[in-house]
Each structure stands twice: as C-alpha cells, then as structure tokens.
MARDO-838986 format. One line per 5 residues: their letters; for each residue x negated, y, z of N, C-alpha, C, O. Coordinates in pm, 1 decimal, padded with zeros to 6 digits. Each point is the difference from the previous one (the first is absolute). Layout:
// residues N
A> X,Y,Z,X,Y,Z,X,Y,Z,X,Y,Z ~ ...
END
This chain:
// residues 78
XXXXX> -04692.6,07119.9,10724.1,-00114.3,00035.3,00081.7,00049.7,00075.4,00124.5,00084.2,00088.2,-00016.7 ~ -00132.5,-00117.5,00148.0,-00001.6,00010.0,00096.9,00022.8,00184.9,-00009.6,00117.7,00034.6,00009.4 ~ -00201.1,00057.2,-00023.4,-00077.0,00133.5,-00030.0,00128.4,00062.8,-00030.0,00062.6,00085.8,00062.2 ~ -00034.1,-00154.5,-00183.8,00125.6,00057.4,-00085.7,00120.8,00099.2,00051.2,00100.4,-00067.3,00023.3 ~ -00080.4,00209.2,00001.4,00064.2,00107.1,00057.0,-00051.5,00006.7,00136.8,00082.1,00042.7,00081.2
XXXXX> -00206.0,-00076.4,-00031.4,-00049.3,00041.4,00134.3,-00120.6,00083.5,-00022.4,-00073.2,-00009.4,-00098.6 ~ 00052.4,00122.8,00235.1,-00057.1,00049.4,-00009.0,-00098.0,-00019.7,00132.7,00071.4,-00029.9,00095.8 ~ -00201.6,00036.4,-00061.4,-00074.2,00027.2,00130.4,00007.0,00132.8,00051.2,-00014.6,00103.6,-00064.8 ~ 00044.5,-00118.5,00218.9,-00001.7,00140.4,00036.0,-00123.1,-00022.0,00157.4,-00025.6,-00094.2,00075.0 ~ -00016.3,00222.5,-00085.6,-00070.5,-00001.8,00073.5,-00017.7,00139.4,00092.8,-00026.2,00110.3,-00047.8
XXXXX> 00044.3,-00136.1,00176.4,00016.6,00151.1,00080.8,-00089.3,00027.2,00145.0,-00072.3,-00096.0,00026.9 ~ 00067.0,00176.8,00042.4,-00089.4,-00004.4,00087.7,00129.7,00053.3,00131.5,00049.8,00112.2,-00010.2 ~ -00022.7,-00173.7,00085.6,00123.8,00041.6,00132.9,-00091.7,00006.3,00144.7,-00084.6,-00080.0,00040.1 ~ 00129.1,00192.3,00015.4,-00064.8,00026.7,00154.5,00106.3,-00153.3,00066.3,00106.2,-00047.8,-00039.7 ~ -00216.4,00004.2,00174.4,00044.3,-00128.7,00052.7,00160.6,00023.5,00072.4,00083.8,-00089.3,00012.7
XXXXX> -00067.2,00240.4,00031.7,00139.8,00014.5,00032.7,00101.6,-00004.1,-00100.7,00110.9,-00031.1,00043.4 ~ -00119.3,00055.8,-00176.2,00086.6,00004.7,-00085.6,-00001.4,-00096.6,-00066.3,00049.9,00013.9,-00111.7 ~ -00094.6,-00124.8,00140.7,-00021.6,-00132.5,-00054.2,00125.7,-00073.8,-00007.0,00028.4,-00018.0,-00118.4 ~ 00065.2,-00035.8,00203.9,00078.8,-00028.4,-00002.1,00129.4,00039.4,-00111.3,00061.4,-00069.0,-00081.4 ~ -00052.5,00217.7,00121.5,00088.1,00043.3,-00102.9,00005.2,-00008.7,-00151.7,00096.3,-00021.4,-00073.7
XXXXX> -00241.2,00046.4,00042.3,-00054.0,-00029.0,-00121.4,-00009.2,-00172.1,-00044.1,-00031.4,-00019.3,-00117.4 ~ 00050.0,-00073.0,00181.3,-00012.0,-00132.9,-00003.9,00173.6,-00030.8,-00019.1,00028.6,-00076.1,-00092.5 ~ 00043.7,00111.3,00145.0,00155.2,-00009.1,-00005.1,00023.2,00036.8,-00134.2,00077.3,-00069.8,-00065.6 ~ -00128.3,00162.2,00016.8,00025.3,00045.4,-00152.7,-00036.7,-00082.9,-00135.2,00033.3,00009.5,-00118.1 ~ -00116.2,-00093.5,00191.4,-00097.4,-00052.0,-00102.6,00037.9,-00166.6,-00070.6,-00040.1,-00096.2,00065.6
XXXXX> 00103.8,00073.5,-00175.8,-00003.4,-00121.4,-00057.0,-00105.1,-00082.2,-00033.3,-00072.8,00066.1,-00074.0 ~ 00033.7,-00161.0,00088.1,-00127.1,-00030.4,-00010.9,00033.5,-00155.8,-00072.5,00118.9,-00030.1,-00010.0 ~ -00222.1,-00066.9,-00039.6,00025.5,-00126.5,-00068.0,00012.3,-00108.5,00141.3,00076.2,-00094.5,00020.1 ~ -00157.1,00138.1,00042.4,-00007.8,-00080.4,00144.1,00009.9,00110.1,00104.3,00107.7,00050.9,00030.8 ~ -00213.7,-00019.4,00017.5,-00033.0,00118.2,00056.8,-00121.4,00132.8,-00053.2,-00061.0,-00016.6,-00105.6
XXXXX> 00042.2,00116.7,00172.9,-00098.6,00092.0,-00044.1,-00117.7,-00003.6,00048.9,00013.2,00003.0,00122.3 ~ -00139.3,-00008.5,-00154.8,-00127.0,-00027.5,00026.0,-00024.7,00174.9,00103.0,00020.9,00114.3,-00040.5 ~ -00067.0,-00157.6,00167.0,-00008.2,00139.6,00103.7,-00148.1,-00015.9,-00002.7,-00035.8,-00117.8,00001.3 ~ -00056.1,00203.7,-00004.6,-00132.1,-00007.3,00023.7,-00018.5,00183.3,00102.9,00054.3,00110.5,-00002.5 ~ -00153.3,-00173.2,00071.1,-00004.6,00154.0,00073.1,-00129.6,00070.9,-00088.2,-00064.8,-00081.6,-00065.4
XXXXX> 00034.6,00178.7,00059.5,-00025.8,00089.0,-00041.7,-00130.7,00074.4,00116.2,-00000.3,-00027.0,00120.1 ~ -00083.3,00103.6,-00173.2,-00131.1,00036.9,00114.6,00060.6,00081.2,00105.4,-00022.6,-00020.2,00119.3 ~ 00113.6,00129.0,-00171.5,00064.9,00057.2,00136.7,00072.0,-00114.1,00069.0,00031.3,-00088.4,-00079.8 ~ -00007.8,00072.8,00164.0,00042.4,-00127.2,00067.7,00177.2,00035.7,00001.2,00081.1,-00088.3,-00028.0 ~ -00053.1,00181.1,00052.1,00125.0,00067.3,-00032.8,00085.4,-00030.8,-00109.6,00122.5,00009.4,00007.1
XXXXX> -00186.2,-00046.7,-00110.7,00077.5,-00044.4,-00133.2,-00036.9,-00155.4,-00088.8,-00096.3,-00076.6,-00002.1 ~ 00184.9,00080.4,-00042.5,-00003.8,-00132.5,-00069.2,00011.4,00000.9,-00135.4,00018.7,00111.7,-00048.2 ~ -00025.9,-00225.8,-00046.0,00011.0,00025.7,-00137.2,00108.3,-00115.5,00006.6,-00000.2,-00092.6,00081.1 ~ 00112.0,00120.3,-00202.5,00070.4,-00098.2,-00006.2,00019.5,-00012.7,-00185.3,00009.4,00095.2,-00077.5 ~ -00007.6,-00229.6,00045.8,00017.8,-00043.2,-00104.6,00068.7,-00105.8,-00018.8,-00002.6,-00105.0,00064.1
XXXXX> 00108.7,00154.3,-00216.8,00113.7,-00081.1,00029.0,00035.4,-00020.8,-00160.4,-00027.0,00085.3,-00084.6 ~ 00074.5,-00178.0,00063.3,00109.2,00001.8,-00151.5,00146.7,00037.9,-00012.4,00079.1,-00047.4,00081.6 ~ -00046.7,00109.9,-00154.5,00118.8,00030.0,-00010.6,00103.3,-00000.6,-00135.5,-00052.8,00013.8,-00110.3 ~ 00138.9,-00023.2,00115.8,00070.1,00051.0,-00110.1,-00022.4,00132.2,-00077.1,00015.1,00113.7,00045.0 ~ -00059.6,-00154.9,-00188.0,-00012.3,00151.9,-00051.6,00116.2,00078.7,-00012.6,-00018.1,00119.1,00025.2
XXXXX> 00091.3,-00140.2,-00045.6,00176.2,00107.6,00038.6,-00026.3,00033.0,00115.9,-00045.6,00114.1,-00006.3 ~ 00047.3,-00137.9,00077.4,00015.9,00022.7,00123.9,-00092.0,00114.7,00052.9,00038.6,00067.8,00095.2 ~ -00189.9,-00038.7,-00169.7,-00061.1,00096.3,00025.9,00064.4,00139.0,00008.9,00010.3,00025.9,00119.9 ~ 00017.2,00032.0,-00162.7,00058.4,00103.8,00018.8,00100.9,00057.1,00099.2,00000.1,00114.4,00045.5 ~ 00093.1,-00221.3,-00017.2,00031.5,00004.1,00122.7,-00032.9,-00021.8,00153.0,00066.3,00024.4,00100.8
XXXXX> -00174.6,-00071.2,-00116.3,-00094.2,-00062.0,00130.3,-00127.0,00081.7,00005.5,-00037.9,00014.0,00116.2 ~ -00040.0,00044.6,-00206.4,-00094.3,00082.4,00060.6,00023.0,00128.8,00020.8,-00094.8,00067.9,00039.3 ~ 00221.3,-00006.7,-00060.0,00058.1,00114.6,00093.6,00009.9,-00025.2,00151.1,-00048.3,00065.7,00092.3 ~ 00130.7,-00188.7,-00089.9,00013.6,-00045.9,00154.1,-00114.1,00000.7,00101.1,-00017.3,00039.4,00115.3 ~ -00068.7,-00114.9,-00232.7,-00158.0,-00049.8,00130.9,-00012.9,00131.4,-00014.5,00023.5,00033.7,00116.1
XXXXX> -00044.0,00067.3,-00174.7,-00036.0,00147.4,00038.0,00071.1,00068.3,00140.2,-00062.2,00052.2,00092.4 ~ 00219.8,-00068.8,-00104.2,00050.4,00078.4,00104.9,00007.9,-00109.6,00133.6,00059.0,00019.5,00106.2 ~ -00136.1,-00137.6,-00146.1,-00082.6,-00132.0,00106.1,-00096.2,00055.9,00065.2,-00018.0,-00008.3,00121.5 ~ -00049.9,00069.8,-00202.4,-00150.4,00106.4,00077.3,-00094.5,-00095.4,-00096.2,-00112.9,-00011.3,00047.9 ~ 00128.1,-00046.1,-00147.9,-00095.7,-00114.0,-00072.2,-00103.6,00115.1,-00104.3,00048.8,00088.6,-00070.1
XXXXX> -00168.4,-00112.2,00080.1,-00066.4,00106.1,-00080.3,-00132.4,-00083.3,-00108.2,-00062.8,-00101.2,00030.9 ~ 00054.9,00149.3,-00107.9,-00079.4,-00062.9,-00108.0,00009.8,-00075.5,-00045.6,-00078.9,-00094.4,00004.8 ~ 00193.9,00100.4,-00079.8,00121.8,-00079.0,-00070.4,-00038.0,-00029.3,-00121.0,00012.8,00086.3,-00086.9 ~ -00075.3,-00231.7,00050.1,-00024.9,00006.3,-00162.5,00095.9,-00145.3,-00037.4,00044.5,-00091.7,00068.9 ~ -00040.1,00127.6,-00223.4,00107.5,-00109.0,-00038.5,-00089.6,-00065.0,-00106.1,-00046.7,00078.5,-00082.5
XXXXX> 00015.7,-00202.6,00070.5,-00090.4,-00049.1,-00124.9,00099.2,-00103.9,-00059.6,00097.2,-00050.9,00055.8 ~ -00161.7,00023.5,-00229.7,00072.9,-00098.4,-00074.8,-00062.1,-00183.4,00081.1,-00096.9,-00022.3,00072.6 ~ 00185.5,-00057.8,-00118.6,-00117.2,-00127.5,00050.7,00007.5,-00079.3,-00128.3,00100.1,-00011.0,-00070.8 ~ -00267.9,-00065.5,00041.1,00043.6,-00048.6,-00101.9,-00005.1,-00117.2,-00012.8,-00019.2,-00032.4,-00117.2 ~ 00032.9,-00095.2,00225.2,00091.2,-00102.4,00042.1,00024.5,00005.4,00199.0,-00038.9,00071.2,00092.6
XXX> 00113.0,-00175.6,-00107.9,00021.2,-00009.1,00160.7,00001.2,-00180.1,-00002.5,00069.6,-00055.3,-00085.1 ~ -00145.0,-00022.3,00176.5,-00018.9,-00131.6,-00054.4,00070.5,-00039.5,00212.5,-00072.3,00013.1,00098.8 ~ 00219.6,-00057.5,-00096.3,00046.0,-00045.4,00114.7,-00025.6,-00148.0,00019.6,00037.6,-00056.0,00102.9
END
C-alpha cells in the first residue's frame, strides 16, 4: 500500500519564506500551496516519509514554517 511509512504534513509559510520552506520539502510529486485569508500566507500540504519527520519539522521551523501538523494516512491511491 501506497500510505505504508508515509505521513501527511501540513503547515502554514508567510509568501516570503516560501521558497525556503519548499526546498526542504520531499513531496510524491509536488506540495499542494493554497493561500490562506491573510493574503500573506499560504497553506502547504505534502506527503512525506515517516522517518524523515523528525528531521524535517525542526528545519521548516528554523524555515519560519508555523502550524506544523503531522497526520497518519490511511491509503494514498497514485
């Protein structure tokens, strides 16, 4: 199964720190960017490797990435 050791992450990045926070980011294809009501920020959602969490949502932190949640998935259908 697709799902199997991945996790969804989901974060909210100001439009200047976007970039940096996007360089960091492994994704299956790419990360879904949606803007957000302040026009200033965006939401980004992405899949990732579950290992890999721990080492990557320190980063998007010192990225400026804020409201950092990590969820289980329980398939992924590519």
């Amino acid at each position: 199964m697709a799902a199997l050791g991945r996790v969804g992450l989901m974060l909210n990045v100001r439009q200047p720190d976007l970039a940096a926070v996007l360089a960091l980011l492994p994704a299956l294809k790419n990360p879904t960017i949606a803007p957000l009501a302040d026009g200033d920020w965006v939401a980004v959602n992405t899949i990732i490797e579950e290992h890999t969490a721990w080492t990557l949502i320190p980063k998007l932190k010192q990225a400026n990435a804020q409201g950092i949640v990590e969820y289980p998935l329980n398939k992924v259908v590519m």
